[in-house]
C-alpha positions as CSV (number, residue, x, y, z in Angstrom):
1,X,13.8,12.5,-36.6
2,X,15.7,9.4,-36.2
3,X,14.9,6.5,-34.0
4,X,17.9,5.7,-31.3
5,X,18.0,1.5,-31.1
6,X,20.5,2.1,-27.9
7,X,17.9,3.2,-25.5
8,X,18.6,0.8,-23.0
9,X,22.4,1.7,-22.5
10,X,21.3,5.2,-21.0
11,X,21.8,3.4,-17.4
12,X,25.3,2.2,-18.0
13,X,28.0,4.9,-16.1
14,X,25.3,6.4,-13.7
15,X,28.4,7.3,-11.8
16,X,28.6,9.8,-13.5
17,X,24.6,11.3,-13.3
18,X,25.2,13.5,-10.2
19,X,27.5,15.8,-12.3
20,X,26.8,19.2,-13.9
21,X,26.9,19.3,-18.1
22,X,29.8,21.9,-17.4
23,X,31.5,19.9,-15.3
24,X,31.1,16.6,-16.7
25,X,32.7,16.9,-20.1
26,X,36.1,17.1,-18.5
27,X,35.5,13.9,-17.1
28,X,34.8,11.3,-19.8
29,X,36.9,8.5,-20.6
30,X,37.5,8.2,-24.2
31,X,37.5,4.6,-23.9
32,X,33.4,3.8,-23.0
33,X,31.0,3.3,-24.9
34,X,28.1,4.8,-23.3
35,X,27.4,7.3,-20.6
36,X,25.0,10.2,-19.2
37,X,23.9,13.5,-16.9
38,X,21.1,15.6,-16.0
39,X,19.9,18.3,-18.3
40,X,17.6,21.2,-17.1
41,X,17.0,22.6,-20.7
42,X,18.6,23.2,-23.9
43,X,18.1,26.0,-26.6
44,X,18.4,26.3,-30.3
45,X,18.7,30.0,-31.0
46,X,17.0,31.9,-29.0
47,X,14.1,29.6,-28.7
48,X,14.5,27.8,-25.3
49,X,13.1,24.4,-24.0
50,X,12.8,24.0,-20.5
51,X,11.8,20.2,-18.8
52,X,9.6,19.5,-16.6
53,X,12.4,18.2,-14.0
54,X,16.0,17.3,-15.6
55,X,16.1,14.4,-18.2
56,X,19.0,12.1,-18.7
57,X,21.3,13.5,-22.5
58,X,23.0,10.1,-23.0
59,X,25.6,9.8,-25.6
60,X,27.0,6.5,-26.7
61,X,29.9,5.5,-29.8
62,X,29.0,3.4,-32.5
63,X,32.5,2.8,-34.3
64,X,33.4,6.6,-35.2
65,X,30.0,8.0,-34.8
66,X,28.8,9.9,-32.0
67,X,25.1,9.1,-30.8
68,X,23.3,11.5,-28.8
69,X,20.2,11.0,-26.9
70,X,17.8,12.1,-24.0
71,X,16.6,8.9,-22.5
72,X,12.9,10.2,-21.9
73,X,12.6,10.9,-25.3
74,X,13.9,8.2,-27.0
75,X,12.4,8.1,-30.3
76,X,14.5,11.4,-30.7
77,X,18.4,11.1,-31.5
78,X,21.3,13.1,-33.3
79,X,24.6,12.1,-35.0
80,X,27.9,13.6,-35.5
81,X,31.5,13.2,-35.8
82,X,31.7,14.3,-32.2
83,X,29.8,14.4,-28.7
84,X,28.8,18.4,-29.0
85,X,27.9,17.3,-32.7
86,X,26.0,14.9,-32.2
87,X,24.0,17.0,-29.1
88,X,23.1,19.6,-31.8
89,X,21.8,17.3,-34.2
90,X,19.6,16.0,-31.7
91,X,18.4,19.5,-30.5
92,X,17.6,20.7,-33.8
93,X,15.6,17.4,-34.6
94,X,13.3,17.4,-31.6
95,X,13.1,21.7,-32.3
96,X,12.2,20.7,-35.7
97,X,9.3,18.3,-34.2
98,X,7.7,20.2,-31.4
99,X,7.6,23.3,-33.9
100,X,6.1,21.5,-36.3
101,X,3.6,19.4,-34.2
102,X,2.5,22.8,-32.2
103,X,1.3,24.3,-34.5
104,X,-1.4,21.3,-35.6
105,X,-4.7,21.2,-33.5
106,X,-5.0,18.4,-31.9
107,X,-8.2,17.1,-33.6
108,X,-6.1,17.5,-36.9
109,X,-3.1,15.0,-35.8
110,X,-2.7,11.3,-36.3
111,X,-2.6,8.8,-34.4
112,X,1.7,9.1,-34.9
113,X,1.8,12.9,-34.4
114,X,-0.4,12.8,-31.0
115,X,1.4,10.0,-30.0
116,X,4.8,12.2,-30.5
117,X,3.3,15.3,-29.1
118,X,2.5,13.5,-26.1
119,X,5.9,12.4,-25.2
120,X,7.0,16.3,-25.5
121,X,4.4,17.6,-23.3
122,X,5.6,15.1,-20.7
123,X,9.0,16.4,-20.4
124,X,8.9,20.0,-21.2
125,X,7.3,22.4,-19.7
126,X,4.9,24.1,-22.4
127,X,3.4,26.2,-19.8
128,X,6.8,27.9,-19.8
129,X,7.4,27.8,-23.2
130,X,3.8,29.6,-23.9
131,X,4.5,32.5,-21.2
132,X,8.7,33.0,-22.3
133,X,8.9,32.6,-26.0
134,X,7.7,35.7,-27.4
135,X,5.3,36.0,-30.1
136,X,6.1,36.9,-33.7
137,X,3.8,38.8,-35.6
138,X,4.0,41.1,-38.7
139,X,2.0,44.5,-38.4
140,X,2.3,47.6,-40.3
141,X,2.5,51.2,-39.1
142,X,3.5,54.7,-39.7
143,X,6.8,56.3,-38.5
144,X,6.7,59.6,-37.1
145,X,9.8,61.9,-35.8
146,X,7.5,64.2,-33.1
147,X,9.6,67.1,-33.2
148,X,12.7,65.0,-33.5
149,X,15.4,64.9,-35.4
150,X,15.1,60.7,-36.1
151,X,12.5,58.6,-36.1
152,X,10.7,58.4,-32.5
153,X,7.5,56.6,-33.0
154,X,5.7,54.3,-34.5
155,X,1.8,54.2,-34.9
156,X,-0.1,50.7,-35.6
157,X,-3.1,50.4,-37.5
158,X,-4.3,49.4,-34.4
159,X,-3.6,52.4,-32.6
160,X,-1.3,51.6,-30.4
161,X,2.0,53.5,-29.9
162,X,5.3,52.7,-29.9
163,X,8.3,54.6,-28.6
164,X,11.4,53.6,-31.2
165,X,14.2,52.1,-28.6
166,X,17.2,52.6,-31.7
167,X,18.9,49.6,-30.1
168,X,16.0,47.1,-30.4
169,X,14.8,47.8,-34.1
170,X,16.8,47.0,-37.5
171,X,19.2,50.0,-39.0
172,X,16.9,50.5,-42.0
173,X,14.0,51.8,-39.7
174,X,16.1,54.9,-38.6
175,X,16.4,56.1,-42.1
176,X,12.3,56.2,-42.8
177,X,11.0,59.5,-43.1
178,X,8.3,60.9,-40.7
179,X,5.2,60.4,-42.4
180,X,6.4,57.0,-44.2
181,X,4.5,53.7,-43.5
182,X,6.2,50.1,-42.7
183,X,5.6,46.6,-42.6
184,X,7.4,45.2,-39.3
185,X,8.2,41.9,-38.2
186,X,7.5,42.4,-34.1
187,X,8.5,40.5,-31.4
188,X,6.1,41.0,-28.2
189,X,6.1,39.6,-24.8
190,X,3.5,36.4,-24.7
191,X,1.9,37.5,-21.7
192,X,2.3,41.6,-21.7
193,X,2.2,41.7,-25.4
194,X,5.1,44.6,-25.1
195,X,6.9,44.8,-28.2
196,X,10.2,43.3,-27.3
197,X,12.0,44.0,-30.7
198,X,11.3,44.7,-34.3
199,X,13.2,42.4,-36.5
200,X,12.5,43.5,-39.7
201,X,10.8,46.2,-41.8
202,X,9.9,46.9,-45.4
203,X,8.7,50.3,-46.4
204,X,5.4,50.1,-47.9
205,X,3.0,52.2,-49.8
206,X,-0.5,52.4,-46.9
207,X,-3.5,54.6,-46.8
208,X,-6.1,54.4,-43.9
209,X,-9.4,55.1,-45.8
210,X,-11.9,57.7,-44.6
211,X,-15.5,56.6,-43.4
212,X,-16.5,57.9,-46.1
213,X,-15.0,55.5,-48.6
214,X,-15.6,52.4,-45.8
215,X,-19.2,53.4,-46.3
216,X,-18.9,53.9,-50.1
217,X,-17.3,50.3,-50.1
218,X,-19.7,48.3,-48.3
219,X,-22.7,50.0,-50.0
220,X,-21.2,48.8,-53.0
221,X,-21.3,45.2,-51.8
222,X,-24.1,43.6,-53.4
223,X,-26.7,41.9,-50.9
224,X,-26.7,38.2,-50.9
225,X,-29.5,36.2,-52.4
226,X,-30.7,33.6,-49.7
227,X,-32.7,30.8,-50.3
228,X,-36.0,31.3,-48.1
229,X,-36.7,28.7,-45.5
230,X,-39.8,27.5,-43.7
231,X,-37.4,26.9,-41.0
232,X,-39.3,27.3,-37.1
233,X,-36.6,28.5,-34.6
């Protein structure tokens, strides 16, 4: 994350704000120094960011370097030898950021990091980020053919079934053998929880115990020694 000292020349050239990112490109003059549009989102992969209402991506030209920045967020920029370089640096940095910052509670962030996260949640919409980015999750199940001649479905330890789709799971799981467990890295709808894609697998060596040893196991747990207490509840 780098700080952008040009803020305040995100107003210069609003001439050109009414114009579409598509459009606008073809309409730069080489020879200013500073100028902007509306953004409605931006992605980095497949993991989209969608604001609140559009922000302003500014870019200005320091010497040879490109400067990219959106003028909401200010505290975020990106450089590079060009205009669509310098926009990707800038994406990956405030990716990088909200990822990062997400995924601390908010009774565990500082004074800095609340301060940053609140300047995300004010311009994109994290209510649409929650319900469209799907959830990754790793979970382990056997492969069965059902009468098949290829892999058909999948069984989780939790119970659940699932119907192989060949075109939404990686090569390597149509070569298990019916019977054979996996370790899979699943990608599920947020809200459904419908697996939308299995990324990965690893073939693994898995038993479900009987009751029987559950029961064997946990009456070999020895009982814990408590400290008595005079305690009134």
């Amino acid at each position: 994350m780098i700080y952008s000292p040009a803020t305040e020349q995100c107003d210069m050239s609003t001439r050109f704000y009414g114009a579409t990112e598509t459009v606008q490109e073809f309409f730069i003059p080489q020879e200013m120094s500073s100028f902007v549009w509306p953004i409605n989102k931006f992605s980095v992969g497949s993991t989209v960011y969608i604001f609140l209402k559009p922000v302003r991506r500014c870019y200005m030209t320091v010497e040879d370097e490109w400067i990219s920045y959106i003028r909401e967020l200010p505290i975020y920029s990106g450089k590079g030898k060009s205009a669509e370089e310098s926009f990707e640096d800038l994406k990956i940095n405030i990716h990088v950021d909200f990822q990062q910052l997400q995924r601390i509670r908010p009774f565990e962030m500082n004074d800095d990091e609340k301060s940053r996260w609140s300047d995300l949640a004010s311009v994109i919409d994290l209510l649409e980020y929650r319900m469209t980015t799907p959830v990754v999750v790793r979970e382990i199940g056997q492969v069965s053919y059902h009468m098949r001649s290829r892999p058909y479905r999948i069984k989780w330890i939790t119970g659940e079934n699932y119907i192989i789709e060949p075109e939404r799971v990686p090569g390597d799981l149509m070569a298990c053998r019916t019977g054979e467990w996996i370790e899979a890295v699943v990608k599920r709808d947020p809200v459904t929880n419908r697996v939308l894609e299995i990324e990965s697998i690893n073939r693994i060596r898995f038993r479900i115990p009987t009751e029987t040893e559950i029961r064997k196991f946990w009456g070999n747990i020895p009982l814990a020694d408590l400290p008595r207490s005079d305690w009134s509840w």
